[in-house]
N, C-alpha and C positions, 0 to 999 in steps of 0.2 A: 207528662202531666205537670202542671205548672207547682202542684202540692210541693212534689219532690222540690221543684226547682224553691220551691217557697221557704222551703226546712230547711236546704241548704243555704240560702242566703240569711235564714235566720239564725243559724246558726254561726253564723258571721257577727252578724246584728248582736246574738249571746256575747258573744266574746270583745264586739267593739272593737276590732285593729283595722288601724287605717295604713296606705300607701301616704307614704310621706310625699311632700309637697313641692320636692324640688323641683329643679328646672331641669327640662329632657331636653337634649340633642334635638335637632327637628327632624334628623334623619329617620328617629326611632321614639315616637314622641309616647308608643304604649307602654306601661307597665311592665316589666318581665314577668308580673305573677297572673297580669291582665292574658296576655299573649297566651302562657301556658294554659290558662284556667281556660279560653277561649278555644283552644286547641283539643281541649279535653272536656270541656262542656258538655252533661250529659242532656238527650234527647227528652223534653219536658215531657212526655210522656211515655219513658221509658223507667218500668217498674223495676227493675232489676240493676239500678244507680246504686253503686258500692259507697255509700256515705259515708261510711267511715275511713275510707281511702280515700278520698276526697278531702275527708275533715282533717283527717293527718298532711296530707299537702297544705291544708290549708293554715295550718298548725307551724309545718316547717316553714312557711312562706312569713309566717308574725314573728317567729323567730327570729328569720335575719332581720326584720324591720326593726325588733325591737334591740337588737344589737346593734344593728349600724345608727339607728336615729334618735333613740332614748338615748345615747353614749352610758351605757351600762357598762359599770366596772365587770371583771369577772364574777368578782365576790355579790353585786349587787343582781348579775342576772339567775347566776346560781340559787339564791333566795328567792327571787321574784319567778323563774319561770316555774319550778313547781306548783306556787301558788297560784300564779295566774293559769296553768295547766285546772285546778281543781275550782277555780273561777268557772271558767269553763265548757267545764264538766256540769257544775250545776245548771248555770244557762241553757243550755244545750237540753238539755233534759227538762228542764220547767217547756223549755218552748216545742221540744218533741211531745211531750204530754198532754200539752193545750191542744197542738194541730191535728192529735187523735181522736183526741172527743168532738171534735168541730166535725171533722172528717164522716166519724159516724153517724152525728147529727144531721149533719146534711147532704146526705149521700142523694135523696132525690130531688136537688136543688143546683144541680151542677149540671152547665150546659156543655156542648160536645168536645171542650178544649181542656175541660175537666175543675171548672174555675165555679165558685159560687154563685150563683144568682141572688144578692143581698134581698134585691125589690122585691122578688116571688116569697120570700121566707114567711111564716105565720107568723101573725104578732108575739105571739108567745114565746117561738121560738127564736127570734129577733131578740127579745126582751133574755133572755137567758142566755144567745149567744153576747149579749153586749154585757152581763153581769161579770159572765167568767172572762170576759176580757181584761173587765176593770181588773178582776182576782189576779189574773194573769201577769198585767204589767207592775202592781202592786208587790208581788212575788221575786220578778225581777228587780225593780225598784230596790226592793230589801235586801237582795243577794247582792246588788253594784254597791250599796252603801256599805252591806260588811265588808268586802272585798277591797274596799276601797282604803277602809281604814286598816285592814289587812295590811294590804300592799304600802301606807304608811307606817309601816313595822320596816320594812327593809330599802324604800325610796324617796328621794327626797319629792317635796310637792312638787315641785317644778317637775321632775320628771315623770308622775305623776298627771300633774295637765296636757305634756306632752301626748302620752300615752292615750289619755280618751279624745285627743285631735286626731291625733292618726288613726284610733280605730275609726272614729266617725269617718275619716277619710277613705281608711280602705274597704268598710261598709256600704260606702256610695259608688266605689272604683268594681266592685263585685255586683251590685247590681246592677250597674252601666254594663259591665260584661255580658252579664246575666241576659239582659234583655235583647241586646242584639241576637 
């Protein structure tokens, strides 16, 4: 079901870590977390997707990103991956919560691949799935701003702008995944 597949990439999306942007070999020009995540890619419409063994791969996988490419001292990763662990966590949750009430909203509006039908929706119901959207992104919006000024507690800026490049980056490397 694409739902599934939609949570987990959102849940990428919550967290913002990107695949750094170097230059690959041509021999081997994928990702290693591309490859892995491709290899274990769960079936879109298969109900029974261990998220949260997924989410922890996906979790180890920002980990070494954010060691080898933020150049995090010990001392600065040890402060920053808890928080960014509880970063996270709330993302994650604001956007598992949204994609529930959407879910049962439009449970008769979903064509055989299990995807919404926007165009068929009632106006009404249009109008309130786009209200809680705003609420939604607004939500998140507030949680990356405290977070942000959090993670200015223990990172310098620069390292900091690093960080939301690479997740933008590895947000776009999981959904290219994703999609194939």
């Amino acid at each position: 079901m694409r739902k599934i597949t939609f949570i987990l990439m959102m849940a990428l999306l919550v967290t913002k870590t990107a695949m750094p942007q170097k230059a690959k070999t041509k021999k081997d020009s994928t990702p290693r977390f591309k490859q892995e995540m491709m290899k274990e890619a769960p079936v879109e419409n298969d109900k029974n997707v261990d998220k949260e063994a997924l989410h922890e791969k996906m979790m180890k996988e920002k980990y070494d990103i954010f060691m080898k490419y933020l150049e995090l001292t010990p001392e600065e990763m040890d402060k920053f991956w808890n928080m960014y662990q509880e970063y996270d966590k709330e993302l994650f949750s604001v956007h598992e919560n949204y994609w529930k009430k959407v879910d049962v909203m439009t449970k008769e509006y979903k064509d055989e691949k299990g995807d919404i039908d926007f165009l068929k929706l009632e106006p009404e119901l249009a109008e309130k799935l786009l209200s809680m959207k705003q609420e939604n992104d607004k939500e998140l919006f507030d949680i990356n701003e405290k977070y942000t000024t959090k993670f200015h507690d223990v990172l310098p800026p620069q390292k900091i702008l690093k960080l939301q490049k690479e997740e933008k980056f590895f947000v776009r490397s999981l959904m290219k995944c994703c999609q194939k």
